[in-house]
N, CA, C and O atoms as a CHARMM CRD file, in Angstrom:
* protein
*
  304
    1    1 UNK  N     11.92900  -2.20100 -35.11900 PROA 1      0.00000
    2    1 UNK  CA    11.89300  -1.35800 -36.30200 PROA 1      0.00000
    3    1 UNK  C     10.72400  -0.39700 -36.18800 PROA 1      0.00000
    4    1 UNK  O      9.67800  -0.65400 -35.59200 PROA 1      0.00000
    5    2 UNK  N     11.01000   0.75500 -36.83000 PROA 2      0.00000
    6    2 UNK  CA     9.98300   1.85900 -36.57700 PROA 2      0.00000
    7    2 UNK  C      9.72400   2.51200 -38.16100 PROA 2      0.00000
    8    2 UNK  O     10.65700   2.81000 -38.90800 PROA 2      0.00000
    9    3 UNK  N      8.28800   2.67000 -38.50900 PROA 3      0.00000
   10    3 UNK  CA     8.23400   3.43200 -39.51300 PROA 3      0.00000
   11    3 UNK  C      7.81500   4.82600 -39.30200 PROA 3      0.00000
   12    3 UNK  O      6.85300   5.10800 -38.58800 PROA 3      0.00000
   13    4 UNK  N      8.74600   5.96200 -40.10300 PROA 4      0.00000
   14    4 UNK  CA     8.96700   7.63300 -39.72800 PROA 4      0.00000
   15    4 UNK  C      7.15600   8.09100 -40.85900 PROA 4      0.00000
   16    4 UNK  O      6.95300   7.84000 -42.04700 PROA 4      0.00000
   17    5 UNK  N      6.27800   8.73500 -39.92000 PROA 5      0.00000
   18    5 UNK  CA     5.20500   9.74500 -40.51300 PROA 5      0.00000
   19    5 UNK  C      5.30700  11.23300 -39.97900 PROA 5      0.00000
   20    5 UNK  O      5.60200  11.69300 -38.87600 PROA 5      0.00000
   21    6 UNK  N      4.94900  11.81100 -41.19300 PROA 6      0.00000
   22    6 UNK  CA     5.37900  13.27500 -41.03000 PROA 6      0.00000
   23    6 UNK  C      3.72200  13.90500 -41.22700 PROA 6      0.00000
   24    6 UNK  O      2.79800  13.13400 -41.48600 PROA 6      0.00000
   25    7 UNK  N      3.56900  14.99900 -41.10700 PROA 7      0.00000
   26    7 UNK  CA     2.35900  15.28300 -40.82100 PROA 7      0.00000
   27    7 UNK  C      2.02200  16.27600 -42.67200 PROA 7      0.00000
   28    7 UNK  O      1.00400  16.26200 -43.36400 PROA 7      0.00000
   29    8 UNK  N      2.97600  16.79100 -42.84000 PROA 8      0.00000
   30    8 UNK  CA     3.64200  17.12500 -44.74500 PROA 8      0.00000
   31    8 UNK  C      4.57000  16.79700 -44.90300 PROA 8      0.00000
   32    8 UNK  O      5.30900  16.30800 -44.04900 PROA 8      0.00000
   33    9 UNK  N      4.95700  17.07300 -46.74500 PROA 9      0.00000
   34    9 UNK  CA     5.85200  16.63000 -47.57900 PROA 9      0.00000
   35    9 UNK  C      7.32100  17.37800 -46.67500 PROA 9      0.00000
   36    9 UNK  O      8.34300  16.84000 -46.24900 PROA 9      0.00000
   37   10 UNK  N      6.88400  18.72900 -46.64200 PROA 10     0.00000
   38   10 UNK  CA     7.93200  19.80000 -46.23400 PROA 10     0.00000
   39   10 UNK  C      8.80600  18.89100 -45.02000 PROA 10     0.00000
   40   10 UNK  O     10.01100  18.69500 -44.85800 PROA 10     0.00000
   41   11 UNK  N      7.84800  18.54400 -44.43000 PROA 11     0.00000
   42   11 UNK  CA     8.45100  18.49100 -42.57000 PROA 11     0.00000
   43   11 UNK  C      9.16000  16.94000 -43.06400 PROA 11     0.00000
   44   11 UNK  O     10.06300  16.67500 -42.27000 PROA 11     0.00000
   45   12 UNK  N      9.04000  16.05600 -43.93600 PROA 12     0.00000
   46   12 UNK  CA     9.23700  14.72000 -44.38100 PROA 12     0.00000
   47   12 UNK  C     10.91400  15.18400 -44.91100 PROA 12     0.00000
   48   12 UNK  O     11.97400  14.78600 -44.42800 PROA 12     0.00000
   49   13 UNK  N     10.65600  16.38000 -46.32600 PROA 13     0.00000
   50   13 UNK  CA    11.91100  16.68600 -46.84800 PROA 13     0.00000
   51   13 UNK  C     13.14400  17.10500 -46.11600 PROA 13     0.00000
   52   13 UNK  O     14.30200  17.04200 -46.52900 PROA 13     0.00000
   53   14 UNK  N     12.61400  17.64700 -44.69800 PROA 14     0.00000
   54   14 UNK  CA    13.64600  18.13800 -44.38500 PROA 14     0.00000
   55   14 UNK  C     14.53200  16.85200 -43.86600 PROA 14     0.00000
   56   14 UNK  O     15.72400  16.74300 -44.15200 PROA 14     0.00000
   57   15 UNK  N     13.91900  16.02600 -43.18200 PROA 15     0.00000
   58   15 UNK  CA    14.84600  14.55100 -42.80100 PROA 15     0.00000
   59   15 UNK  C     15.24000  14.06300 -43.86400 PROA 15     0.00000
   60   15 UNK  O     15.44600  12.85000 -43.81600 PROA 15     0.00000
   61   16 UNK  N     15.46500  14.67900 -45.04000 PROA 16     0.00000
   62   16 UNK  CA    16.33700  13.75800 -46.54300 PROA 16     0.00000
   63   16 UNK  C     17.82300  14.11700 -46.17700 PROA 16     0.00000
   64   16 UNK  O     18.25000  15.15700 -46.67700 PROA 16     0.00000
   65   17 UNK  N     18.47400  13.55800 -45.55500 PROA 17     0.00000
   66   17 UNK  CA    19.88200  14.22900 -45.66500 PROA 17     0.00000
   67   17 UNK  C     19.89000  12.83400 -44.68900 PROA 17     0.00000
   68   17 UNK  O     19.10100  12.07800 -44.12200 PROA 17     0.00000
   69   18 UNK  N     21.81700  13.10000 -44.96700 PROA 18     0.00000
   70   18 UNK  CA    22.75100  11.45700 -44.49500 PROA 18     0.00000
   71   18 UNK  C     22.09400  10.29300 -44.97000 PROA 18     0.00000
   72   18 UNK  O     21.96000  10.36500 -46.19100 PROA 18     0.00000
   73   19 UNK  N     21.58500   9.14500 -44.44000 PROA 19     0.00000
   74   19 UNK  CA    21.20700   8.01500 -44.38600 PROA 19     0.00000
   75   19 UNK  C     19.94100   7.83500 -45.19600 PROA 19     0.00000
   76   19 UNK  O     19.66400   6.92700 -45.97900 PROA 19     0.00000
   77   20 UNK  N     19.06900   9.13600 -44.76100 PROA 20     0.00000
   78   20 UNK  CA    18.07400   9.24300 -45.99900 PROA 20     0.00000
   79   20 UNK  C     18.41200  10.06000 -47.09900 PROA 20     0.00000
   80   20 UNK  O     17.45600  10.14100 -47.87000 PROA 20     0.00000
   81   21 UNK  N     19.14300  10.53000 -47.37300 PROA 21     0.00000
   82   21 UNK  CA    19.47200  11.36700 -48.44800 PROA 21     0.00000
   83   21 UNK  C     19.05700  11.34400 -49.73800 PROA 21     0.00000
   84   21 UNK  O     18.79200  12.40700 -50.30100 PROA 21     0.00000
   85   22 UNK  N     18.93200  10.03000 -50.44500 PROA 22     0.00000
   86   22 UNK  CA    18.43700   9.39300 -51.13800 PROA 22     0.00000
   87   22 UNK  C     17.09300   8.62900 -51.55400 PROA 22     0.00000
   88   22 UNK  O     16.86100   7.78300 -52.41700 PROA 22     0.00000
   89   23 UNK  N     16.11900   9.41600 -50.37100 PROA 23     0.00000
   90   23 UNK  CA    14.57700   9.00600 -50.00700 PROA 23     0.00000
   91   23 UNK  C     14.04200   9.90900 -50.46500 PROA 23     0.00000
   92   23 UNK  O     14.71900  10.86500 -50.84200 PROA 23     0.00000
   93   24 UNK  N     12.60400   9.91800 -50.59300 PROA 24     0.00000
   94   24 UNK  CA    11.83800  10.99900 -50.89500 PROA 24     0.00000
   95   24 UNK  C     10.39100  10.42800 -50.23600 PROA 24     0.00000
   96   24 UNK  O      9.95000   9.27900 -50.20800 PROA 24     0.00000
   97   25 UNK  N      9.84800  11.64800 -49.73300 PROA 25     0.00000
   98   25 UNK  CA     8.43800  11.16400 -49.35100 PROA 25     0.00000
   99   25 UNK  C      7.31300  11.30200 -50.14600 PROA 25     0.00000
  100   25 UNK  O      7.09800  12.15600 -51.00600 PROA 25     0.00000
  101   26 UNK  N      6.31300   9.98400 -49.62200 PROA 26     0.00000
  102   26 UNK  CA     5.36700   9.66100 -50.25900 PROA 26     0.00000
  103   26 UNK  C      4.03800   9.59400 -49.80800 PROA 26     0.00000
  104   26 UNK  O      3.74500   8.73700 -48.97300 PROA 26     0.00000
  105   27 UNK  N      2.99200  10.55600 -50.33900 PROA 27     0.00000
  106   27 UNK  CA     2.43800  10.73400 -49.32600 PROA 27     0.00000
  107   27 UNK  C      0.79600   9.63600 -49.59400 PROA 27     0.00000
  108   27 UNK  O      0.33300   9.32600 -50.69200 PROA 27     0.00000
  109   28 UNK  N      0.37100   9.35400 -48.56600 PROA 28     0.00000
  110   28 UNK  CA    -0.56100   8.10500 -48.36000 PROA 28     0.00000
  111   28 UNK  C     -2.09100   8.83500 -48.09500 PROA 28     0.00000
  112   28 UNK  O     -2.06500   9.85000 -47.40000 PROA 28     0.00000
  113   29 UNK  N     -3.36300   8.39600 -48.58600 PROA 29     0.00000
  114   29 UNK  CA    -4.10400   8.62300 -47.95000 PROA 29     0.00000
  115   29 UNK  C     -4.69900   8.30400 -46.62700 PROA 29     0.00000
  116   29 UNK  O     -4.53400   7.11800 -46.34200 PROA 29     0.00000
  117   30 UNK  N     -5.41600   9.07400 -45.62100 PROA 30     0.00000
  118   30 UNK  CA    -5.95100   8.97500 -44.72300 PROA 30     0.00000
  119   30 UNK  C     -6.40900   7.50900 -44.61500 PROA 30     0.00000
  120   30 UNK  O     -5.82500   6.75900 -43.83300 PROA 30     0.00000
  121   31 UNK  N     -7.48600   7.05300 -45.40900 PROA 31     0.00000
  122   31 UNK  CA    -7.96600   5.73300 -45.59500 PROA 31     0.00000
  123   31 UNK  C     -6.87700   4.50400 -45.64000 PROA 31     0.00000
  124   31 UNK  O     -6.86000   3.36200 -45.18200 PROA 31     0.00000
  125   32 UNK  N     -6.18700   5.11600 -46.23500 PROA 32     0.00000
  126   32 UNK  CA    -4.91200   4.00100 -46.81400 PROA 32     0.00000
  127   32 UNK  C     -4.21000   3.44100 -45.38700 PROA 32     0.00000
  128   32 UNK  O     -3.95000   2.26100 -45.15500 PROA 32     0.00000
  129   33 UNK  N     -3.95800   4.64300 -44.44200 PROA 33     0.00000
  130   33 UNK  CA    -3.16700   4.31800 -43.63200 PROA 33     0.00000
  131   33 UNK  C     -4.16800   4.01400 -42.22600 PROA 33     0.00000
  132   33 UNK  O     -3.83100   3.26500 -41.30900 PROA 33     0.00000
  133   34 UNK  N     -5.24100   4.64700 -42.28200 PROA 34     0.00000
  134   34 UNK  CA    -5.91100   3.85900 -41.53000 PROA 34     0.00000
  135   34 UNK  C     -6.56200   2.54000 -41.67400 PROA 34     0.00000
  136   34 UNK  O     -6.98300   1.92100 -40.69700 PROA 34     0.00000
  137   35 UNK  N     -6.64700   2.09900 -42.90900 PROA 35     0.00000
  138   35 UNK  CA    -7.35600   0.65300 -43.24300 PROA 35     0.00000
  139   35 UNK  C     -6.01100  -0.58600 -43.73900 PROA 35     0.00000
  140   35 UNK  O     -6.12600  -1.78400 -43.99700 PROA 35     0.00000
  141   36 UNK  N     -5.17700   0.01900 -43.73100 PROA 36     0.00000
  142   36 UNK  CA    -4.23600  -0.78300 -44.40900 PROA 36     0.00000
  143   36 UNK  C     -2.40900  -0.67900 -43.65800 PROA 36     0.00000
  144   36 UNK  O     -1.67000  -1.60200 -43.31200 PROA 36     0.00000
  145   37 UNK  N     -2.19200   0.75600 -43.63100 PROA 37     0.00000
  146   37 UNK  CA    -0.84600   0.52100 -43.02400 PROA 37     0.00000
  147   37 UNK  C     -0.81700   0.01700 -41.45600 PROA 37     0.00000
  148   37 UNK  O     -0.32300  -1.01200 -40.99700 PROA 37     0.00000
  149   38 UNK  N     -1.58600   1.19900 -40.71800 PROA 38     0.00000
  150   38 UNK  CA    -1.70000   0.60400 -39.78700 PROA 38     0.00000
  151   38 UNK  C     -2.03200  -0.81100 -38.78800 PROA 38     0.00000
  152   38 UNK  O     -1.45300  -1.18300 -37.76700 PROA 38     0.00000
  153   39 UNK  N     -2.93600  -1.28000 -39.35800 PROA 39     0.00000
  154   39 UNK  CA    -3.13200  -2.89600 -39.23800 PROA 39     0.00000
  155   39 UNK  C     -1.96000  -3.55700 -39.31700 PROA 39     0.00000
  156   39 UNK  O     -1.48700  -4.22500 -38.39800 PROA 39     0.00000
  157   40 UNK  N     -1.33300  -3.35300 -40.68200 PROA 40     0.00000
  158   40 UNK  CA    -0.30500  -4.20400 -41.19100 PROA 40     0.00000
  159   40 UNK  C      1.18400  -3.61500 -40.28400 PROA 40     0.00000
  160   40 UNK  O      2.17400  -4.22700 -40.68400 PROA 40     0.00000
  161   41 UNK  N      1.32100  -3.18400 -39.82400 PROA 41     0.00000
  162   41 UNK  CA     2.76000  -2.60100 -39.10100 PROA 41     0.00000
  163   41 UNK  C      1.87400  -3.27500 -37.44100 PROA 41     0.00000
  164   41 UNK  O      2.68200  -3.74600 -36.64000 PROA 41     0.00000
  165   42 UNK  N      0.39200  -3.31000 -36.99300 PROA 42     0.00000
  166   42 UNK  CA     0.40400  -3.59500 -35.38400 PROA 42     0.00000
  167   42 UNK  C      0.53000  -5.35600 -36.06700 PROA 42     0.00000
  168   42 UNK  O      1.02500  -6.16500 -35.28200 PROA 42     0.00000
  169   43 UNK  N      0.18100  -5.79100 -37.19200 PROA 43     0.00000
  170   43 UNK  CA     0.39400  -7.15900 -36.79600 PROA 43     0.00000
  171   43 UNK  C      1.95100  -7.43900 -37.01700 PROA 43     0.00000
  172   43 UNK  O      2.45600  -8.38100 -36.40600 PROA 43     0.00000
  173   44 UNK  N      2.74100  -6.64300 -37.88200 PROA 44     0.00000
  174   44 UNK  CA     4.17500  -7.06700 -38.25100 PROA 44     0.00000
  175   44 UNK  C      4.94600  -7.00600 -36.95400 PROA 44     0.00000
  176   44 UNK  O      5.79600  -7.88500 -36.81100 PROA 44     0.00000
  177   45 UNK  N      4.78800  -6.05400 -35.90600 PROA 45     0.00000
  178   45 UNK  CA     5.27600  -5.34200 -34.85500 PROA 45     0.00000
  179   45 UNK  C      6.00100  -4.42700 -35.22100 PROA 45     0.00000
  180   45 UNK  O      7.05000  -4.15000 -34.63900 PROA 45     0.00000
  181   46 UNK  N      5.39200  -3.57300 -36.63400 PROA 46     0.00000
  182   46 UNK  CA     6.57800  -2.09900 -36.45000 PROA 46     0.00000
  183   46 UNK  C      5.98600  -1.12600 -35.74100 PROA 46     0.00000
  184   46 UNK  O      4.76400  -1.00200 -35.64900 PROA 46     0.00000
  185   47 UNK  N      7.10500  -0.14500 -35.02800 PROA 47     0.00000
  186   47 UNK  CA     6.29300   0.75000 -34.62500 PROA 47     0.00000
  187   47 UNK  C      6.07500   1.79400 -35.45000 PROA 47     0.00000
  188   47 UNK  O      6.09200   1.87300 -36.67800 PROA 47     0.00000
  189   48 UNK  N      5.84000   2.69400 -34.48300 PROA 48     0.00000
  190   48 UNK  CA     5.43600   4.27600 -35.46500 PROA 48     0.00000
  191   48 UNK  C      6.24900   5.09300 -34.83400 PROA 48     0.00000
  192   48 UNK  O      6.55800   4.87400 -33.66300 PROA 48     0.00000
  193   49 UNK  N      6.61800   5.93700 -35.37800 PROA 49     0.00000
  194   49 UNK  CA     7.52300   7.28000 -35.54900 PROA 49     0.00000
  195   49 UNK  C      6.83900   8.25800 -35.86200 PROA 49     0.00000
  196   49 UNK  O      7.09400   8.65500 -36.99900 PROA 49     0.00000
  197   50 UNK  N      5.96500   8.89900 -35.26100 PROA 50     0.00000
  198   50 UNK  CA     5.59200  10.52200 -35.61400 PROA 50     0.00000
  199   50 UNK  C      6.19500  11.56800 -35.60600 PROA 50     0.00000
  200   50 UNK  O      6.55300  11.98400 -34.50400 PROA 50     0.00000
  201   51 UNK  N      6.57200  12.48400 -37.00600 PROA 51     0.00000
  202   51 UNK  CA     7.32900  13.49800 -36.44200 PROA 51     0.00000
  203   51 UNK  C      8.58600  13.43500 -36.44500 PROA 51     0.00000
  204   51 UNK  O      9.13500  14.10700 -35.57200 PROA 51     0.00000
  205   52 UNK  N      9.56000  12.56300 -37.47700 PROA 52     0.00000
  206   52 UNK  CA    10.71900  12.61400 -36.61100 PROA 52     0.00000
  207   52 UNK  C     11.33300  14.57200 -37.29300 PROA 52     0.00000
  208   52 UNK  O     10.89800  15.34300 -38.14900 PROA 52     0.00000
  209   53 UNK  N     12.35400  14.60400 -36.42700 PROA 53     0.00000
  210   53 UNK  CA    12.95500  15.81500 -36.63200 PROA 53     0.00000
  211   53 UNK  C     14.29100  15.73100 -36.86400 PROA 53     0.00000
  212   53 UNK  O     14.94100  16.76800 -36.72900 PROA 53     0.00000
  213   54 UNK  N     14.68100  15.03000 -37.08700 PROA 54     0.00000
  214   54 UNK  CA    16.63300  14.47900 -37.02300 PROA 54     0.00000
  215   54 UNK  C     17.57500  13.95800 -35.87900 PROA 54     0.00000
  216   54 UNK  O     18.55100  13.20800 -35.89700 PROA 54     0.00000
  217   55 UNK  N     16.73600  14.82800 -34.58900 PROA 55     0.00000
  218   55 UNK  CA    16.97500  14.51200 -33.44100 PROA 55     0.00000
  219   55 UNK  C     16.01400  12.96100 -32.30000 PROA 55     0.00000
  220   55 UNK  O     16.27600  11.95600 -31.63900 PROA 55     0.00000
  221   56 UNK  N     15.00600  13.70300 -32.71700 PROA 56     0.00000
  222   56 UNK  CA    13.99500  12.26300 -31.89900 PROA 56     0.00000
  223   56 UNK  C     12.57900  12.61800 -32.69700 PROA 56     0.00000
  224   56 UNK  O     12.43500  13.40000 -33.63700 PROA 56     0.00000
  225   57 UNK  N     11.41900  11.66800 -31.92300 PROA 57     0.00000
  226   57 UNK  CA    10.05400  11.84700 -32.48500 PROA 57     0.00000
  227   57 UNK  C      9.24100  11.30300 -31.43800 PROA 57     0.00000
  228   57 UNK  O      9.57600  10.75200 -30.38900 PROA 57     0.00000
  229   58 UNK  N      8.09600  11.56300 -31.92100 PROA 58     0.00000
  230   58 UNK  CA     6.82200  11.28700 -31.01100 PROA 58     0.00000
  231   58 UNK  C      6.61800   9.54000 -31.19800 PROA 58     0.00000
  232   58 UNK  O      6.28600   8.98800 -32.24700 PROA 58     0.00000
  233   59 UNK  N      6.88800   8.92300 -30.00400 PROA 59     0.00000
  234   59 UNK  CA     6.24700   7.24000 -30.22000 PROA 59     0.00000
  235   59 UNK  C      5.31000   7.05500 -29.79900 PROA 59     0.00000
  236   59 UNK  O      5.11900   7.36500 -28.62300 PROA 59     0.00000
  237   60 UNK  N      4.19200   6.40400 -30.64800 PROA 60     0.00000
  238   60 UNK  CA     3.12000   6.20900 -29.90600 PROA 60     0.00000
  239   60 UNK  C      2.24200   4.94000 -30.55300 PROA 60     0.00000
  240   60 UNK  O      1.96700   4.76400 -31.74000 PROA 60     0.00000
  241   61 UNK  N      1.83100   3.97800 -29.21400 PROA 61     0.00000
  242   61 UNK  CA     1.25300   2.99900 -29.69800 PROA 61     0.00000
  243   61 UNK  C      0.50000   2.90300 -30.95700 PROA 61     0.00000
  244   61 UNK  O     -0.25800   3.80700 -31.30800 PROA 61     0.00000
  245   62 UNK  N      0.64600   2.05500 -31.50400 PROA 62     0.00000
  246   62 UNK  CA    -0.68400   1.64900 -32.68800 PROA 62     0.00000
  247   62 UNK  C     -1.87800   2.07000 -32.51400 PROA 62     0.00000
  248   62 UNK  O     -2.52900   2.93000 -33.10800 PROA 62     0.00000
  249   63 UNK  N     -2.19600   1.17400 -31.36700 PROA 63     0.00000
  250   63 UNK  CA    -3.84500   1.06800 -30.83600 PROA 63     0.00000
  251   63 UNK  C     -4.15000   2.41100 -30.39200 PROA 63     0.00000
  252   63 UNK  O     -5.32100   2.77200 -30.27400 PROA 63     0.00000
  253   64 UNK  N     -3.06100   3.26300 -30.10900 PROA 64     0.00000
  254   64 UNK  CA    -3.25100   4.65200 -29.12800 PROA 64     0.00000
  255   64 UNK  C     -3.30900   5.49200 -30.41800 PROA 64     0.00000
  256   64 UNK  O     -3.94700   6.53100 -30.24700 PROA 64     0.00000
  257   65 UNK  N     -2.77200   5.31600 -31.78300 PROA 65     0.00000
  258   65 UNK  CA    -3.28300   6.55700 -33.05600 PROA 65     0.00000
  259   65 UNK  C     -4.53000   6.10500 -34.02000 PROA 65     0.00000
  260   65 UNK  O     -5.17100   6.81500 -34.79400 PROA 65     0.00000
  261   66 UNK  N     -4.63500   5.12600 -33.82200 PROA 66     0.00000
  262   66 UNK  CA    -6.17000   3.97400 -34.32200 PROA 66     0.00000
  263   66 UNK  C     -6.98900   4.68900 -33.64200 PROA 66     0.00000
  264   66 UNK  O     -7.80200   5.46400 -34.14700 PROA 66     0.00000
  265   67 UNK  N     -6.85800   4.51100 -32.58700 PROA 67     0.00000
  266   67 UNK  CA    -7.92700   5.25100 -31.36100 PROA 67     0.00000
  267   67 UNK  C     -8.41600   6.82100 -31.33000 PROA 67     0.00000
  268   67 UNK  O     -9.47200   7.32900 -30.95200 PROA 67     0.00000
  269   68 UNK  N     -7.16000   7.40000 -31.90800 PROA 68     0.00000
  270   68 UNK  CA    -7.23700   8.97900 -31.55500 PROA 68     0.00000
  271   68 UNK  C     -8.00900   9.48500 -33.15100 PROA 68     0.00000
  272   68 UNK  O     -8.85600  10.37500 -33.22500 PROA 68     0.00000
  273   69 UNK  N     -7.50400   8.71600 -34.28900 PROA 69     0.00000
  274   69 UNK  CA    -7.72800   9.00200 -35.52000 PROA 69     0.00000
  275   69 UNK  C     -9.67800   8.84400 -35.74000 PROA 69     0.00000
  276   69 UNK  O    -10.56800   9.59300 -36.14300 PROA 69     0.00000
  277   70 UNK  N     -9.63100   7.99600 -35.41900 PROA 70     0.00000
  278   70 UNK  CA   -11.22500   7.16400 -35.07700 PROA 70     0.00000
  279   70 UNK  C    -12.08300   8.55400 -34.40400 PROA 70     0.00000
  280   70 UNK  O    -13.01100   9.19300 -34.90000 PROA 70     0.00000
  281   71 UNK  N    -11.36000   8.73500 -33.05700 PROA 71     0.00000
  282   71 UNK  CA   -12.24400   9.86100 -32.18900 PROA 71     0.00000
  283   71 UNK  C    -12.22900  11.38200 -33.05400 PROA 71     0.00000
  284   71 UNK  O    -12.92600  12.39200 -32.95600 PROA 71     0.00000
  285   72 UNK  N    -11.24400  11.06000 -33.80700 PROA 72     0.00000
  286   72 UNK  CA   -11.40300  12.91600 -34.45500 PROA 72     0.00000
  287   72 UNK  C    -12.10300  12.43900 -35.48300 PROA 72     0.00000
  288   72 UNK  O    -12.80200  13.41600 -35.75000 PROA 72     0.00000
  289   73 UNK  N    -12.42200  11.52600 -36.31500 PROA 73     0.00000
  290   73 UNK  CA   -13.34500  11.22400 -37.18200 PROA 73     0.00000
  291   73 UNK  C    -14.51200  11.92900 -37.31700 PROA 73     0.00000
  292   73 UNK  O    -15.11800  12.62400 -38.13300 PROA 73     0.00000
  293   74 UNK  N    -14.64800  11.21800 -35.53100 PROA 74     0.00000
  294   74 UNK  CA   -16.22500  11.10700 -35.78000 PROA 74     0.00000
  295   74 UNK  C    -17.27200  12.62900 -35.23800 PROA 74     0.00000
  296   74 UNK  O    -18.41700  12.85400 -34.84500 PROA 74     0.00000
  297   75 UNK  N    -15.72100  13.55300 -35.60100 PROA 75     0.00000
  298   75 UNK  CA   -16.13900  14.94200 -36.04800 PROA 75     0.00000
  299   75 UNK  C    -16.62600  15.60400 -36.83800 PROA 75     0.00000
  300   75 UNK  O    -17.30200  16.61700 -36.65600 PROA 75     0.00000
  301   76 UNK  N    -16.22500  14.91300 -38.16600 PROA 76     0.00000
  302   76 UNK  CA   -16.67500  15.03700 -39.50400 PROA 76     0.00000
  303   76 UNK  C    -17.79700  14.30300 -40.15300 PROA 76     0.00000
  304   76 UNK  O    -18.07400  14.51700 -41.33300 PROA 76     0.00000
């Protein structure tokens, strides 16, 4: 199982059609999903879905957007 993140609402809305048709996106804070979703999906084993577009999306490890999120952090 994979959970779909979109980077905005826009790019989220446009995957509302067929199967999601009936979804709407919700959008999470930074903190939220770094202190809380993420943890909880590497221990459940879901993956991640970045990006989907209707066609495919970006997969990418847990530990590998933990990692990347962390390093652009510590920009700010």
């Amino acid at each position: 199982m994979q959970l779909h993140f979109w980077p905005t609402e826009g790019h989220a809305k446009q995957c509302s059609i067929e199967k999601w048709k009936s979804t709407y996106p919700e959008s999470i804070s930074l903190e939220d999903f770094v202190e809380n979703w993420l943890p909880g999906m590497l221990r459940d084993k879901v993956g991640i879905s970045i990006f989907n577009n209707n066609i495919d999306s970006v997969l990418i490890p847990i530990s590998q957007v933990l990692s990347d999120i962390e390093d652009e952090l510590e920009h700010y």
